[in-house]
N, CA, C and O atoms as a GROMACS GRO file, in nm:
protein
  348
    1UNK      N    1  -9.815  14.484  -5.002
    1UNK     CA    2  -9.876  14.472  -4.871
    1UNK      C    3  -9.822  14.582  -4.781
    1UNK      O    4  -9.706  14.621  -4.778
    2UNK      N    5  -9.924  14.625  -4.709
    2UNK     CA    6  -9.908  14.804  -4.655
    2UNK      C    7  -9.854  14.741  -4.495
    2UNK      O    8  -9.881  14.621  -4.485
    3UNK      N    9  -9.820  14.769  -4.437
    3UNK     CA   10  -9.787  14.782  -4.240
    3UNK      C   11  -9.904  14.797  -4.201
    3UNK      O   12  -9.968  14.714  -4.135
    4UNK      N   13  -9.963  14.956  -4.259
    4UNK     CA   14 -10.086  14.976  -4.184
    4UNK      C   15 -10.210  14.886  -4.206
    4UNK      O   16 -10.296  14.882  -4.119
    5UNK      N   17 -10.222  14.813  -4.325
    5UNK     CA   18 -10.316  14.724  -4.322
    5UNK      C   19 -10.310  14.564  -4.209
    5UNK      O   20 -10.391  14.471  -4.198
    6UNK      N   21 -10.215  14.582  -4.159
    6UNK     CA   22 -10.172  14.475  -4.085
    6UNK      C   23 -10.120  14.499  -3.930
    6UNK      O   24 -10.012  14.554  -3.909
    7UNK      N   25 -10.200  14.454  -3.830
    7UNK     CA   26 -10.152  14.534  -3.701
    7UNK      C   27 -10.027  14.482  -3.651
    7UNK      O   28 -10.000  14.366  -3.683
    8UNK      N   29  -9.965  14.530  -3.597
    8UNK     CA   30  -9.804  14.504  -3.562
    8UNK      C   31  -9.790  14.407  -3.484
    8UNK      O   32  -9.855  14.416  -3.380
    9UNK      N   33  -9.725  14.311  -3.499
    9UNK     CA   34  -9.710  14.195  -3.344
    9UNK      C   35  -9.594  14.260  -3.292
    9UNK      O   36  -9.505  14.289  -3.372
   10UNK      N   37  -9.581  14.290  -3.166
   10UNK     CA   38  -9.496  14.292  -3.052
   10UNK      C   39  -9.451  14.178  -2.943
   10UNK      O   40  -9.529  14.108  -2.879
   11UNK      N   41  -9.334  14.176  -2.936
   11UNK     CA   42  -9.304  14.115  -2.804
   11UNK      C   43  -9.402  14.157  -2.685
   11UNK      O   44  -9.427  14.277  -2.680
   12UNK      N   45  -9.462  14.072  -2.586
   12UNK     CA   46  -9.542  14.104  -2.504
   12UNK      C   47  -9.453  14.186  -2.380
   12UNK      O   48  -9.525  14.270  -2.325
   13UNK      N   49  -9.321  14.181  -2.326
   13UNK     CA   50  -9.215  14.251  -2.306
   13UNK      C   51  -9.219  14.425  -2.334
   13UNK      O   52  -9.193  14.509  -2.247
   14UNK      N   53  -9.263  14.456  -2.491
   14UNK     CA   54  -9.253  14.552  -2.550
   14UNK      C   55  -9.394  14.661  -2.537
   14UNK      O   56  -9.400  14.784  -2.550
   15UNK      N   57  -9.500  14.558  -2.507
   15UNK     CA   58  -9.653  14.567  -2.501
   15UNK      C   59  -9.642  14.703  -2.388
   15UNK      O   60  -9.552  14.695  -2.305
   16UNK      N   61  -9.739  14.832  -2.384
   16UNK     CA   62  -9.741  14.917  -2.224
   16UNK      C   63  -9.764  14.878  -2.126
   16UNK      O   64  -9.838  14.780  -2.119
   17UNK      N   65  -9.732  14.914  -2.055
   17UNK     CA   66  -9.865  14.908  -1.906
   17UNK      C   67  -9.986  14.934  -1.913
   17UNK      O   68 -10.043  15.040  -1.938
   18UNK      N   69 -10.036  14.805  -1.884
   18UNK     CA   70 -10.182  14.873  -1.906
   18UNK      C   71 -10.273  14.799  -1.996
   18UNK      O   72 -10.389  14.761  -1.976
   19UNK      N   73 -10.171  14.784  -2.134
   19UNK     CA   74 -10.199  14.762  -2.288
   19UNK      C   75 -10.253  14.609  -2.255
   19UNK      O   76 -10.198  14.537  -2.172
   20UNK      N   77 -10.386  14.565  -2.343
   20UNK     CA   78 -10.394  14.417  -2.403
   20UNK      C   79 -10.344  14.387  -2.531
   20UNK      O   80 -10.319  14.466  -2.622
   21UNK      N   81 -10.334  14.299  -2.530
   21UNK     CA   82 -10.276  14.243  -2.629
   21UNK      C   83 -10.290  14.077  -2.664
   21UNK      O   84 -10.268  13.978  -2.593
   22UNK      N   85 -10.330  14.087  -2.787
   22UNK     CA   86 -10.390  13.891  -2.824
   22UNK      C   87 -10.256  13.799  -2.848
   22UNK      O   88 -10.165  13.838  -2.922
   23UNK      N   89 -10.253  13.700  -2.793
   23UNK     CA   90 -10.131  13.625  -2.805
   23UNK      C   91 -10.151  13.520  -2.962
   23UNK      O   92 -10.220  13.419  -2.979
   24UNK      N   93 -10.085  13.573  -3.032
   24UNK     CA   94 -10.074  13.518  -3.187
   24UNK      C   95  -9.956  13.406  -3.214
   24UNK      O   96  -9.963  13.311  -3.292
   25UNK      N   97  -9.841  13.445  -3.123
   25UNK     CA   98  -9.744  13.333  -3.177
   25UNK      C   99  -9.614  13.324  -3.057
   25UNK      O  100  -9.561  13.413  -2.991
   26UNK      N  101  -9.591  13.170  -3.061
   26UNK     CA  102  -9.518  13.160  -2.953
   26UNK      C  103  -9.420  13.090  -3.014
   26UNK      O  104  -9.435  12.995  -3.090
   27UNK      N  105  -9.278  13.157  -2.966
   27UNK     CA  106  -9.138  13.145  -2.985
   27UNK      C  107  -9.055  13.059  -2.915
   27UNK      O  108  -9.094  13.044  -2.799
   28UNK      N  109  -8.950  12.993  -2.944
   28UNK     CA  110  -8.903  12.932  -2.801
   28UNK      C  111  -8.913  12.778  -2.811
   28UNK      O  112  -8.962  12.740  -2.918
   29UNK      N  113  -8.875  12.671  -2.715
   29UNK     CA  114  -8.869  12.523  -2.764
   29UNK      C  115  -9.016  12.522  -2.744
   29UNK      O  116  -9.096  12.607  -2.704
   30UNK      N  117  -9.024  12.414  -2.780
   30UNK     CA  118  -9.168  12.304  -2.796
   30UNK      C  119  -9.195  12.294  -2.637
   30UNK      O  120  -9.314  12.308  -2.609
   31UNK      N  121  -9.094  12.267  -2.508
   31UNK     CA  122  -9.152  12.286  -2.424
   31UNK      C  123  -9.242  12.363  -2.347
   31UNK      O  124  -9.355  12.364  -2.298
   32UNK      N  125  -9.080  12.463  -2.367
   32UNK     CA  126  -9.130  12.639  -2.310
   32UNK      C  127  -9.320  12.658  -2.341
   32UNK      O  128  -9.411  12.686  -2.263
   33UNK      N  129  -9.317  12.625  -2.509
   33UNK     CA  130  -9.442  12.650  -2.546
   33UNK      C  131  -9.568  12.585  -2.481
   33UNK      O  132  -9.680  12.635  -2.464
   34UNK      N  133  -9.535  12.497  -2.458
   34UNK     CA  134  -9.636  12.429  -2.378
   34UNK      C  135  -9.669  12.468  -2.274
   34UNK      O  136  -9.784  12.495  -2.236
   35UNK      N  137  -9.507  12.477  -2.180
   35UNK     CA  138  -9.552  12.545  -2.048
   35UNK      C  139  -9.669  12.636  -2.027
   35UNK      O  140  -9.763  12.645  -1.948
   36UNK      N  141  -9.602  12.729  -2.178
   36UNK     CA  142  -9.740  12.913  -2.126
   36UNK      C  143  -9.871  12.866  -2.203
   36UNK      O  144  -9.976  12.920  -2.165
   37UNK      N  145  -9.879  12.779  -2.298
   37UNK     CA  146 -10.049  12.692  -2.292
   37UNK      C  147 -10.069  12.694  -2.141
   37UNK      O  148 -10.108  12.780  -2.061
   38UNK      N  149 -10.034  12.587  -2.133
   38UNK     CA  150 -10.077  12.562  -1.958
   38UNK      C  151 -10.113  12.643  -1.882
   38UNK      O  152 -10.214  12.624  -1.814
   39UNK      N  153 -10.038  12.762  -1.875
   39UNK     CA  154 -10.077  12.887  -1.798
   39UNK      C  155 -10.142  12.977  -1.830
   39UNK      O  156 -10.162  13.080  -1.765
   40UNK      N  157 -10.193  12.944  -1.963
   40UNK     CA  158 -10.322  13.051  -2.019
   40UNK      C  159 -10.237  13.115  -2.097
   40UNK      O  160 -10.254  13.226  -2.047
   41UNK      N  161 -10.167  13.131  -2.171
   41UNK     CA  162 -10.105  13.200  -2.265
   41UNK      C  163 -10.087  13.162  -2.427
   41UNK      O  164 -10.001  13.208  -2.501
   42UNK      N  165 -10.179  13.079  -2.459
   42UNK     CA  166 -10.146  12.985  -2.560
   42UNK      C  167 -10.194  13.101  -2.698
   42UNK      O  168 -10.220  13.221  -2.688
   43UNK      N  169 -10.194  13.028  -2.806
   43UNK     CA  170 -10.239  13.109  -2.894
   43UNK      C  171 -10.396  13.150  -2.915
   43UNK      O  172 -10.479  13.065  -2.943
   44UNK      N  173 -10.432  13.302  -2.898
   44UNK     CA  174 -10.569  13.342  -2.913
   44UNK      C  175 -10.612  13.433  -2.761
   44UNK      O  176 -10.693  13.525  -2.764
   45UNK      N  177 -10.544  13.390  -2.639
   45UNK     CA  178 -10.560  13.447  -2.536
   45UNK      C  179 -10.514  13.603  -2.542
   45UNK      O  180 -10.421  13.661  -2.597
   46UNK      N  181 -10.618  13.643  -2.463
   46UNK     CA  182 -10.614  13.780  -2.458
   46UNK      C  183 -10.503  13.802  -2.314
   46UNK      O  184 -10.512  13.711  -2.231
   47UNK      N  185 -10.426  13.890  -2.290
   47UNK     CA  186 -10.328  13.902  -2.245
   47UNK      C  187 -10.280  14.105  -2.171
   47UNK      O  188 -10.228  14.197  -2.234
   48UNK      N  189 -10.312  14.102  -2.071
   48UNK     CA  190 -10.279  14.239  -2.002
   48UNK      C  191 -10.147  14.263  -1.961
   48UNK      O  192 -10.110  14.209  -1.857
   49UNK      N  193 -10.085  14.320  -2.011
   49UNK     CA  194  -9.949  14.375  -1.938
   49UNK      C  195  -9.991  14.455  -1.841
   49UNK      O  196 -10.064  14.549  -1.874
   50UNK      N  197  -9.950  14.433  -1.678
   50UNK     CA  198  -9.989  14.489  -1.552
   50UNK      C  199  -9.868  14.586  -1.580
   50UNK      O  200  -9.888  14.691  -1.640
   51UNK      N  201  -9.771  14.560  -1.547
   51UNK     CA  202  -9.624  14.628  -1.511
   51UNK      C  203  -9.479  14.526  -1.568
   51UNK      O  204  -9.483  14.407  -1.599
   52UNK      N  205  -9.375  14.606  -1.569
   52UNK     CA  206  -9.247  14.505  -1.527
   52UNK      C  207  -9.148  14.579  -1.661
   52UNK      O  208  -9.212  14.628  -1.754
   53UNK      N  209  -9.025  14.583  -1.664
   53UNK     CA  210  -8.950  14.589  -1.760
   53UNK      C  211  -8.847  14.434  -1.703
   53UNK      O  212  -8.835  14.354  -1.796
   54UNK      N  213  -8.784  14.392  -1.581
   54UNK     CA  214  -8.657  14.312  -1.610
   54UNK      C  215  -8.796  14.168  -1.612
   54UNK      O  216  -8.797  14.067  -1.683
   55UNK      N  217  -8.902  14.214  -1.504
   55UNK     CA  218  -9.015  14.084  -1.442
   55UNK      C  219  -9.078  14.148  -1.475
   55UNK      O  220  -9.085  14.266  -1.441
   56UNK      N  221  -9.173  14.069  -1.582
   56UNK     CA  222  -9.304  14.118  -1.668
   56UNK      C  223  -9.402  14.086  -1.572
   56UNK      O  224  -9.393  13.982  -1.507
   57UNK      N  225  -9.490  14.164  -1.558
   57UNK     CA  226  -9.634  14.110  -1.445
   57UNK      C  227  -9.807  14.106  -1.588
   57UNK      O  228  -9.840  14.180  -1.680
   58UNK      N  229  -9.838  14.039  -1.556
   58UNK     CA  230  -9.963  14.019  -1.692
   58UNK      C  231 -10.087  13.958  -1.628
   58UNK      O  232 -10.089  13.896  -1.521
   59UNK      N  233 -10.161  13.976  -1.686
   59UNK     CA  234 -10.287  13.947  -1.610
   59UNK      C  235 -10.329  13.842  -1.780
   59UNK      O  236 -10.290  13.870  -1.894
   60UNK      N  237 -10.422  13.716  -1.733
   60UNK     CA  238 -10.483  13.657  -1.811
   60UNK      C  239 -10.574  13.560  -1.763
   60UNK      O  240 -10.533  13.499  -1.664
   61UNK      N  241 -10.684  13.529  -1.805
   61UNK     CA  242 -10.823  13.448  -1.768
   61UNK      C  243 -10.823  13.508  -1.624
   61UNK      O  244 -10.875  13.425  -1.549
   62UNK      N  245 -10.778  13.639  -1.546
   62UNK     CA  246 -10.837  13.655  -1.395
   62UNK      C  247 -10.730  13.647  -1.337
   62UNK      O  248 -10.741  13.677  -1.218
   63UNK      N  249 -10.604  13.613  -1.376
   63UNK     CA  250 -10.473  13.558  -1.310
   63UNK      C  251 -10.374  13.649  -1.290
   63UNK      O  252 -10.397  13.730  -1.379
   64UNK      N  253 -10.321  13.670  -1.258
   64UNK     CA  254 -10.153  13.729  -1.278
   64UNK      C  255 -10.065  13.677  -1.280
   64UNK      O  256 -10.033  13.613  -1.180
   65UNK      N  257  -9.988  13.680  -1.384
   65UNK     CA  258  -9.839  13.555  -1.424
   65UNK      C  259  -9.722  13.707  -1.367
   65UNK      O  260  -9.734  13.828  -1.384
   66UNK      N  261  -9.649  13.649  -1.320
   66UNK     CA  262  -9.490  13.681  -1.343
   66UNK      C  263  -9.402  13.609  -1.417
   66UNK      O  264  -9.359  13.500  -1.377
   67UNK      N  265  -9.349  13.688  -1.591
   67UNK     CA  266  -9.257  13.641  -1.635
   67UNK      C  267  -9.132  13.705  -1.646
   67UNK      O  268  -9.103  13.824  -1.633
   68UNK      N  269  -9.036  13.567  -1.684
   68UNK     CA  270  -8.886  13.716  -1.702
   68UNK      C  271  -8.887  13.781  -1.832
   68UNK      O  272  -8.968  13.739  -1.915
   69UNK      N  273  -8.817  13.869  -1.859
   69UNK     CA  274  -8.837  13.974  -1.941
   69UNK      C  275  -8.779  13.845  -2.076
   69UNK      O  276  -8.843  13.845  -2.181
   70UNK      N  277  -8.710  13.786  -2.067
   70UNK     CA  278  -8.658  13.634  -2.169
   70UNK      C  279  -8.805  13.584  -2.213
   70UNK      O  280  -8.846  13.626  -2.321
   71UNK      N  281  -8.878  13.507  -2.145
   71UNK     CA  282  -9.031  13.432  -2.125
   71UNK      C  283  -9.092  13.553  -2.170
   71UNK      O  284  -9.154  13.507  -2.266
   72UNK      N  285  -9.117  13.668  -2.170
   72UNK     CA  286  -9.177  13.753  -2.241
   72UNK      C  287  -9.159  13.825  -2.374
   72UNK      O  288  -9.264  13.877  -2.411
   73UNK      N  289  -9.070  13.840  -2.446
   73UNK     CA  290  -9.002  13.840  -2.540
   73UNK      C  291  -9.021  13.723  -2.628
   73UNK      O  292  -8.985  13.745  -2.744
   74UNK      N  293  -9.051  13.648  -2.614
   74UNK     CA  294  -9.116  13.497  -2.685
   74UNK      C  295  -9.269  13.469  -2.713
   74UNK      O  296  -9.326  13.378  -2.774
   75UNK      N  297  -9.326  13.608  -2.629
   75UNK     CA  298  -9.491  13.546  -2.641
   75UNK      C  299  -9.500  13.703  -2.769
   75UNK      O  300  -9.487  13.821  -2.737
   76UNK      N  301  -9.520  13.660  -2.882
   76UNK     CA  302  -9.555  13.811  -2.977
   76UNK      C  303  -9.690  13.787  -2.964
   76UNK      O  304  -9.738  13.674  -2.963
   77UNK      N  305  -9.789  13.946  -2.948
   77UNK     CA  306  -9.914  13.979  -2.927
   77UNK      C  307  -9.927  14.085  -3.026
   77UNK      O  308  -9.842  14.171  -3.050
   78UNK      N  309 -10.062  14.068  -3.090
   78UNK     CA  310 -10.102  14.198  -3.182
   78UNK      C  311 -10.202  14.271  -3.053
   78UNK      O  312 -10.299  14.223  -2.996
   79UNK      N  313 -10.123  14.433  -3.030
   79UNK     CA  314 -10.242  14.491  -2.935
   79UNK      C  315 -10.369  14.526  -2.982
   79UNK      O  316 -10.404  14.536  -3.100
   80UNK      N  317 -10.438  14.543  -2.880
   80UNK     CA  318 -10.620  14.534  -2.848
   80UNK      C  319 -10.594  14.673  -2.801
   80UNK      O  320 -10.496  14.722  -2.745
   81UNK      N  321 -10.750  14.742  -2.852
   81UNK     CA  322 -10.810  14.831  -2.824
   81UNK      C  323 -10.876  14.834  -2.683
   81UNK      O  324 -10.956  14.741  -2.675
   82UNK      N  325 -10.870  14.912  -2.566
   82UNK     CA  326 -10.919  14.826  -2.413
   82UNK      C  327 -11.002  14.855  -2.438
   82UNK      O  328 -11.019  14.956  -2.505
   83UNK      N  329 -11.113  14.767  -2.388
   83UNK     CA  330 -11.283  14.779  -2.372
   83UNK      C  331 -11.340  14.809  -2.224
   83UNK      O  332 -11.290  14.741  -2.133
   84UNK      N  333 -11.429  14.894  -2.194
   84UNK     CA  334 -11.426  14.948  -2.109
   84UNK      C  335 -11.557  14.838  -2.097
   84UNK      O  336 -11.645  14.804  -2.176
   85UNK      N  337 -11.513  14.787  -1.912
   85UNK     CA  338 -11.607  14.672  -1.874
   85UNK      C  339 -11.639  14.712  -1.721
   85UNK      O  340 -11.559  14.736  -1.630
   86UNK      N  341 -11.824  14.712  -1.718
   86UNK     CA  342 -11.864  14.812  -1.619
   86UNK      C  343 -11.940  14.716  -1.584
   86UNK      O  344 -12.011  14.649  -1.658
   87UNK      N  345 -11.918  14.699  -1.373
   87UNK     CA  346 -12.000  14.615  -1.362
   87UNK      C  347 -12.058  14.635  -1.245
   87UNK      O  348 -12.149  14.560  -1.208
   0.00000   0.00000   0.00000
């Protein structure tokens, strides 16, 4: 099994500015996990890193979350290609 046949999951932490990225797997207690369901982060959500290295800033369903760079480091995302959306 090749790397390149398989796209890389990243810490969402690790993700650019800018970058989307699909939320595939969440790390962390059973709570924590729940919490970022709740807040739109669950598994399958598409996920924007706005800004942040110590406070992650992310955009999802229209929103903007602030997480700590800890809470971000727990959400791994395989990145997305951006789609250019004209309206």
């Amino acid at each position: 099994m090749s790397e390149s046949s398989s796209p890389t999951l990243l810490p969402l932490c690790q993700l650019p500015a800018g970058a989307l990225g699909l939320v595939t797997q969440l790390e962390g207690e059973g709570t924590f996990r729940q919490r970022l369901r709740e807040l739109g982060l669950g598994e399958s959500a598409e996920v924007k890193k706005i800004s942040g290295h110590s406070t992650i800033i992310c955009q999802v369903n229209g929103c903007r979350i602030a997480l700590s760079h800890d809470a971000a480091r727990q959400i791994l995302v395989r990145p997305q290609q951006s789609q250019l959306v004209t309206g």
